[in-house]
MMTF fields as JSON, N, C-alpha, C and O atoms, coordinates in Angstrom:
{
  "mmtfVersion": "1.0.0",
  "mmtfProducer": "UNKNOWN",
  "numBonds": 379,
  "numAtoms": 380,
  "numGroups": 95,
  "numChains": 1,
  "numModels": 1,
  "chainsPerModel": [1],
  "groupsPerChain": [95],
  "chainIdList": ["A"],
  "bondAtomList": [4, 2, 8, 6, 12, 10, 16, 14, 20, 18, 24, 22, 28, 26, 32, 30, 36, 34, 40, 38, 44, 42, 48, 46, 52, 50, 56, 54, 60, 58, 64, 62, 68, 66, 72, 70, 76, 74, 80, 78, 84, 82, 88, 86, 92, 90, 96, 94, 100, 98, 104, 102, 108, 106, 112, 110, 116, 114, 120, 118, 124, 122, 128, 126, 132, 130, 136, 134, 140, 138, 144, 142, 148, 146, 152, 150, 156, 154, 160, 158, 164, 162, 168, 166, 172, 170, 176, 174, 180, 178, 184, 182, 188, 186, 192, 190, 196, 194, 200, 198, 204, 202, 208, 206, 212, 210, 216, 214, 220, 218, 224, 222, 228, 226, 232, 230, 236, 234, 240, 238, 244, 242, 248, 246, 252, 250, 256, 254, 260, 258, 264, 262, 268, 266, 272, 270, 276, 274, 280, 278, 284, 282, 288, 286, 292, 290, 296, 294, 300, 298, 304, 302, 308, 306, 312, 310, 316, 314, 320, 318, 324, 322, 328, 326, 332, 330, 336, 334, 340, 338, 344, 342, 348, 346, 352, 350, 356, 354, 360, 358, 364, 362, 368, 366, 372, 370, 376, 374],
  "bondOrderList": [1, 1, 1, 1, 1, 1, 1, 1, 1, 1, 1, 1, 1, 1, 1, 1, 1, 1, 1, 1, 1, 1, 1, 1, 1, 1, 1, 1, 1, 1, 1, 1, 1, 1, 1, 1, 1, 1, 1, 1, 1, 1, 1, 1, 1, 1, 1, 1, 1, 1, 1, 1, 1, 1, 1, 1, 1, 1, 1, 1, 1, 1, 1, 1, 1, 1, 1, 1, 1, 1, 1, 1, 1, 1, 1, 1, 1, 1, 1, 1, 1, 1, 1, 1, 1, 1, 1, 1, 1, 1, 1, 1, 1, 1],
  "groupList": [{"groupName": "UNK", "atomNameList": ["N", "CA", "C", "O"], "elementList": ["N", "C", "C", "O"], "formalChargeList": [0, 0, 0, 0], "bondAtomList": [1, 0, 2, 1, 3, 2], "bondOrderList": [1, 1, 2], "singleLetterCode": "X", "chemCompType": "L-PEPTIDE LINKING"}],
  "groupTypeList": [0, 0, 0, 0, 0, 0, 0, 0, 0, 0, 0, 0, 0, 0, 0, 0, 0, 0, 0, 0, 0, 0, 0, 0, 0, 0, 0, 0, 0, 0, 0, 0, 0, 0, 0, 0, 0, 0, 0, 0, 0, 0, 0, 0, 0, 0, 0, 0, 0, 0, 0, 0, 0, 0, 0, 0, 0, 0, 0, 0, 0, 0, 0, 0, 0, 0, 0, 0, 0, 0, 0, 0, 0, 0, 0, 0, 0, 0, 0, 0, 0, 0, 0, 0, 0, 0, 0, 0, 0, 0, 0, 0, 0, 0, 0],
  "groupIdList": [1, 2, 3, 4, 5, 6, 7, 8, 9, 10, 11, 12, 13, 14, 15, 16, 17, 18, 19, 20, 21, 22, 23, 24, 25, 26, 27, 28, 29, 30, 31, 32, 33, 34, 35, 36, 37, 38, 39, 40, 41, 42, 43, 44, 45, 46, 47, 48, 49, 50, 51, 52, 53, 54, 55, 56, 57, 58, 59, 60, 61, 62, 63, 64, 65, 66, 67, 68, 69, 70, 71, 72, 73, 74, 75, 76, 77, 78, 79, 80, 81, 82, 83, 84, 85, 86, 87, 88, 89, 90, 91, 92, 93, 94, 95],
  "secStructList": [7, 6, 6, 6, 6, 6, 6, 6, 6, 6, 6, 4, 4, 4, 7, 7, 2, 2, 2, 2, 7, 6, 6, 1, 1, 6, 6, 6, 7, 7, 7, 2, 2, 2, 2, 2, 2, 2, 2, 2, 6, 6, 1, 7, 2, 2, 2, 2, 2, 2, 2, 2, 2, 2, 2, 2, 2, 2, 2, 2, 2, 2, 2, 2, 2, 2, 2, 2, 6, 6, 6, 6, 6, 6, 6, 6, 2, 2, 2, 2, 2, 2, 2, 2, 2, 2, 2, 2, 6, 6, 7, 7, 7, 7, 7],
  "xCoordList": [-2.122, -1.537, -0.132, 0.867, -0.129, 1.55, 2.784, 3.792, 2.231, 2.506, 3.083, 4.285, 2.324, 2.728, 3.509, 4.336, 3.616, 4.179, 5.63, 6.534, 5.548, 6.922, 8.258, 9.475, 7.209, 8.113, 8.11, 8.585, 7.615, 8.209, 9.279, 10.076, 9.445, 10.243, 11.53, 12.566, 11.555, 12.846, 13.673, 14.892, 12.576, 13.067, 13.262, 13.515, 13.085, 13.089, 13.181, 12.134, 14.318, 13.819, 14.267, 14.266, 14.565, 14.399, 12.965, 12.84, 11.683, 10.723, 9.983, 10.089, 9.206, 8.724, 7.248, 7.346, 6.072, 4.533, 4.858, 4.955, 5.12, 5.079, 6.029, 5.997, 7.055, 8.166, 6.894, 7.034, 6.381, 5.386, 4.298, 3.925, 3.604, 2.531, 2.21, 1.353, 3.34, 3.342, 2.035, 2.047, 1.067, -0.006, -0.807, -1.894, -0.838, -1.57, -1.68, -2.55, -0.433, -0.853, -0.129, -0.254, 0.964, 1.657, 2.306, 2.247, 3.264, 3.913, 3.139, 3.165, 2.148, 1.643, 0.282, -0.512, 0.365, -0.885, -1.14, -0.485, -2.144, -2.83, -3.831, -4.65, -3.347, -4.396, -5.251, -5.352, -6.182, -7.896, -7.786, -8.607, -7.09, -7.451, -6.424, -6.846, -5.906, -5.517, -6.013, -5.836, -7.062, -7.871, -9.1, -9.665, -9.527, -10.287, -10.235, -11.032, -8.971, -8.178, -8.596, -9.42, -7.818, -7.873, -9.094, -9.259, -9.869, -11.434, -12.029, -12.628, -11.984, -12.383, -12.035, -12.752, -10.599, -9.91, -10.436, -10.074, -10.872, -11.3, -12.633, -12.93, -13.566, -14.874, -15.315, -14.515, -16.325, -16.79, -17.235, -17.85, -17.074, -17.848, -18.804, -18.657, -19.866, -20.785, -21.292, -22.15, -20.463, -20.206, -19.628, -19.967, -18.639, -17.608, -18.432, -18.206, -19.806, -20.103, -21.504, -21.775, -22.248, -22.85, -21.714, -22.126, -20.678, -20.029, -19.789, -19.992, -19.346, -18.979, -20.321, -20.25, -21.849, -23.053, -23.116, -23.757, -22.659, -23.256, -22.159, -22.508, -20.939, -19.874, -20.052, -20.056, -20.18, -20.991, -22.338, -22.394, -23.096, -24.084, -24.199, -25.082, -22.504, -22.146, -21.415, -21.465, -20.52, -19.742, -20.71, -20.379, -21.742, -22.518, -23.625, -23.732, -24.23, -24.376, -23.581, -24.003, -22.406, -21.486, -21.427, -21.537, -21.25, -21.369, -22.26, -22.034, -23.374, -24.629, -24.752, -25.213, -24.263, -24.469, -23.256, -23.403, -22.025, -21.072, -21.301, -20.934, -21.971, -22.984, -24.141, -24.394, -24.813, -25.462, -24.959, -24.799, -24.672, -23.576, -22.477, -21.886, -22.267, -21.123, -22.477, -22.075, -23.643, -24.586, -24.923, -24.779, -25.158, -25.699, -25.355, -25.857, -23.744, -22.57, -22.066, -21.309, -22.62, -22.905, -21.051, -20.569, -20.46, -19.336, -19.304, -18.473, -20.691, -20.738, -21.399, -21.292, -21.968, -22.277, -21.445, -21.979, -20.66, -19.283, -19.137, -18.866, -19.346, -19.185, -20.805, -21.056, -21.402, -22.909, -23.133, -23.734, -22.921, -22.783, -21.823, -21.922, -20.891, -20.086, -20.215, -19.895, -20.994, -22.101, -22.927, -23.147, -23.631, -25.034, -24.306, -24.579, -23.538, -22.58, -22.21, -22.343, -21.825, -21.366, -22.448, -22.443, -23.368, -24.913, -25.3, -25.577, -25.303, -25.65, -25.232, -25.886, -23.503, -22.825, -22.293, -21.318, -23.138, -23.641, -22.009, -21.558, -21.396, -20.486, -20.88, -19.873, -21.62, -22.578, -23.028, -22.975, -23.557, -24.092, -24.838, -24.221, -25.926, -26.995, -26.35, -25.524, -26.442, -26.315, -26.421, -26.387],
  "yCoordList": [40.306, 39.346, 39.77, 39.089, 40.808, 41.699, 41.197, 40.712, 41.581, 41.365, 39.874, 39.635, 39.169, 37.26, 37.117, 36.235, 37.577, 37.156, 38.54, 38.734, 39.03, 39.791, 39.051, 38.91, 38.696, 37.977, 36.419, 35.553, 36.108, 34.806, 34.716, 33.789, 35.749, 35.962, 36.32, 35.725, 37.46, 37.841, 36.777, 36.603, 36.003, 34.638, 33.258, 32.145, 33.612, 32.475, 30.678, 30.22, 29.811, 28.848, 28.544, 27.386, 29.548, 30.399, 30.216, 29.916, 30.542, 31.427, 29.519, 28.386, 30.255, 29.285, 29.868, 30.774, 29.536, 30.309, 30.368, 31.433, 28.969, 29.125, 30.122, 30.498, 30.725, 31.439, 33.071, 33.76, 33.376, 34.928, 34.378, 35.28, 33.086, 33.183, 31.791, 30.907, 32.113, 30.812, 30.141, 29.182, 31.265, 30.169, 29.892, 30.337, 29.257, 28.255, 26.884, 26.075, 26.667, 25.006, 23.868, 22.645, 24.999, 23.509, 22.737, 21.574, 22.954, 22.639, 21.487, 20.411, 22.184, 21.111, 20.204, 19.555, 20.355, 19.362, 18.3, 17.296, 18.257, 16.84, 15.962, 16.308, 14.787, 13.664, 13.671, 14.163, 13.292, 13.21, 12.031, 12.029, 10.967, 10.366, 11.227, 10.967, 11.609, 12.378, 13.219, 13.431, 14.033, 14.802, 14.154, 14.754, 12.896, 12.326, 12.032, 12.441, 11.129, 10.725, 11.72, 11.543, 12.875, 13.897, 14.288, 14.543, 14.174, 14.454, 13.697, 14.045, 12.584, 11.563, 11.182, 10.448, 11.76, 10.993, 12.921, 12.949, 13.777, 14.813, 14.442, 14.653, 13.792, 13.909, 13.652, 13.67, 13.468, 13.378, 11.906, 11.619, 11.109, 10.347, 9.911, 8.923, 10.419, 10.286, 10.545, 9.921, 11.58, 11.445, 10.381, 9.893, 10.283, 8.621, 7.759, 7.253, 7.289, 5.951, 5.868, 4.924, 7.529, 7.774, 7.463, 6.898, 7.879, 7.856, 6.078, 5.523, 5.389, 4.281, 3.555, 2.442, 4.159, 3.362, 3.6, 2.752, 4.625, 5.243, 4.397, 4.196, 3.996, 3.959, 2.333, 1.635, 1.81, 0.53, 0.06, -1.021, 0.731, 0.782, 1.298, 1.296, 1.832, 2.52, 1.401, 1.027, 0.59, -0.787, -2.43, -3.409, -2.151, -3.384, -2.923, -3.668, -1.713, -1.118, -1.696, -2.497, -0.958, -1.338, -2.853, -3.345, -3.547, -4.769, -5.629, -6.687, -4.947, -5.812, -5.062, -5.475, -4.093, -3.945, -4.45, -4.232, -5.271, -5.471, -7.311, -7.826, -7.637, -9.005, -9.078, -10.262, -8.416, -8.228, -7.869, -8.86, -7.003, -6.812, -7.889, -8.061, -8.489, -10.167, -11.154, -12.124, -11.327, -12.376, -11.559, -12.373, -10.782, -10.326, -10.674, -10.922, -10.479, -10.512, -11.889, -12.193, -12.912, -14.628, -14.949, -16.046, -14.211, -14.167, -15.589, -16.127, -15.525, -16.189, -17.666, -18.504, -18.042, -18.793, -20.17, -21.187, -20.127, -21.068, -21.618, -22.681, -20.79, -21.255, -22.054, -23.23, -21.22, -21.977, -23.409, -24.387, -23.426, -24.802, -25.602, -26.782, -25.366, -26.152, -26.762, -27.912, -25.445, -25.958, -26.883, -27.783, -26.804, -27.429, -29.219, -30.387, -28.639, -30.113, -30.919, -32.103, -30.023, -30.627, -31.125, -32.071, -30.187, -31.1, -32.317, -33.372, -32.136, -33.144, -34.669, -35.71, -34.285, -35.433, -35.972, -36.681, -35.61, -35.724, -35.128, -35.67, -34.141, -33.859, -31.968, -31.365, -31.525, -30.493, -31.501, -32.708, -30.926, -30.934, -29.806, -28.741, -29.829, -29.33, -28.257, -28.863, -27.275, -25.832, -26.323, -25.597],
  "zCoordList": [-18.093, -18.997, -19.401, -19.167, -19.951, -19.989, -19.47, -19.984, -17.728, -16.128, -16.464, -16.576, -16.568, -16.479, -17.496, -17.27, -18.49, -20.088, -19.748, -20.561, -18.897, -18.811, -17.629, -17.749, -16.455, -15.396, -15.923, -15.189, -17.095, -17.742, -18.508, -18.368, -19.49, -20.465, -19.624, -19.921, -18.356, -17.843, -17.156, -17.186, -16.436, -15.502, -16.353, -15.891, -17.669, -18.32, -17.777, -17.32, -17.841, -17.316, -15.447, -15.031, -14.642, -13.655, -12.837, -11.65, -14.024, -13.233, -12.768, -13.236, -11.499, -10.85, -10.347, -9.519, -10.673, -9.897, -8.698, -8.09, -8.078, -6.086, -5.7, -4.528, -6.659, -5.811, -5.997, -4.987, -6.474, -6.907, -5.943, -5.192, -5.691, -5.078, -3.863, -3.869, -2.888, -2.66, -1.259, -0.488, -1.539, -0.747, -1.434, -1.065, -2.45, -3.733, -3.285, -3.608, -2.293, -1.679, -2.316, -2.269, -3.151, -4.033, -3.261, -3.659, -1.76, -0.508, -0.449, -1.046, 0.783, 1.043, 0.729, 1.41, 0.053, -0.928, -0.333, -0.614, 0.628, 0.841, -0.297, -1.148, 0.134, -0.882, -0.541, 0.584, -1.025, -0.428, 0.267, 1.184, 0.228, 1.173, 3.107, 4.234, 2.991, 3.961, 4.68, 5.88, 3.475, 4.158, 4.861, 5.776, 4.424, 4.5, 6.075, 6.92, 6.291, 7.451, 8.523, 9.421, 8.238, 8.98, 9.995, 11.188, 8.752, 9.234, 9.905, 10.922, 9.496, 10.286, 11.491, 12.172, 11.984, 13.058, 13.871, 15.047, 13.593, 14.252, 14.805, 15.981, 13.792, 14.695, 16.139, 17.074, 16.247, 18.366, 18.286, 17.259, 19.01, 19.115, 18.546, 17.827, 18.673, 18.33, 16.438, 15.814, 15.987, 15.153, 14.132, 13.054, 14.98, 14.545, 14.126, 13.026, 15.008, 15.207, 13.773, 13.031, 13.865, 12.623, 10.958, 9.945, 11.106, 9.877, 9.663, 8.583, 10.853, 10.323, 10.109, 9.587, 10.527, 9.974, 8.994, 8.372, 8.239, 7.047, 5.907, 4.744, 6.393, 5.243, 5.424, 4.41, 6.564, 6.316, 5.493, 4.907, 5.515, 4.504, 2.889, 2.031, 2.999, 1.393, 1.052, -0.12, 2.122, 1.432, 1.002, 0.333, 1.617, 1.559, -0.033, -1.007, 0.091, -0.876, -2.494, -3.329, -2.45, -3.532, -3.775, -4.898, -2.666, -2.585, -3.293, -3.881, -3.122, -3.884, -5.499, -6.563, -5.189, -6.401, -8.196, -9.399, -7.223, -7.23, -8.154, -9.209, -7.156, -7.26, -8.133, -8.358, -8.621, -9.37, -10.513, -11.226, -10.957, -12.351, -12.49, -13.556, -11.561, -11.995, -12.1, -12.742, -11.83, -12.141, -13.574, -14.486, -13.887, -14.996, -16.495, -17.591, -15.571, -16.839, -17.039, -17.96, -15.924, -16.094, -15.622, -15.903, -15.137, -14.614, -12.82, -12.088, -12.992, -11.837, -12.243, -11.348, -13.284, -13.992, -13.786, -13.342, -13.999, -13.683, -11.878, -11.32, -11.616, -10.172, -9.679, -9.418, -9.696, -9.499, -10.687, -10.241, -11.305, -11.903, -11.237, -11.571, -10.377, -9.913, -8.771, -8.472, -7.765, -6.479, -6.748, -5.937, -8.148, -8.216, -8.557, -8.281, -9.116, -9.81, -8.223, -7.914, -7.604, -6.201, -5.202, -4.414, -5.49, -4.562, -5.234, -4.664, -6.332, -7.36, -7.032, -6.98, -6.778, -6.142, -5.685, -5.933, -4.481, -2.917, -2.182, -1.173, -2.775, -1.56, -0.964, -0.594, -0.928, 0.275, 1.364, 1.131, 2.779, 3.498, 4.285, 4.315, 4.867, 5.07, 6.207, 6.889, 6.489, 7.185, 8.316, 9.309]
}
């Protein structure tokens, strides 16, 4: 503690951490989505095709659960009255 509180005081507004310790990573700091990238664009094949089942099933996931908390919260209320208003009179047609 001494040590740190001595090369602060001498370097006053001078002192810099990365210049005493500079593989801490302040340089090059990737974003998580970068690292993300990274990783992703490394895997095998086969790997690849597992990750995009899995992140497909994490977006449809969110999805419903996305839909459910907007019916809950009657956010959707408005619109389904407007369908039903619209079957009602007669401008839907059958699938």
């Amino acid at each position: 503690m001494f040590v740190w509180i001595s090369v602060k005081r001498c370097l006053g507004p001078w002192y810099q951490p990365w210049y005493f310790w500079p593989d801490i990573g302040t340089f090059n700091r990737m974003t998580k989505l970068e690292q993300i990238e990274k990783s992703v664009a490394a895997l095998s094949p086969e790997e690849l095709k597992a990750f995009a089942a899995w992140f497909e099933a994490l977006q449809a996931d969110m999805w419903d659960r996305q839909i459910e908390a907007d019916a809950k919260s009657g956010r959707l209320d408005k619109l389904a009255e407007q369908a039903l208003a619209d079957h009602r009179a007669g401008r839907t047609r059958p699938l």
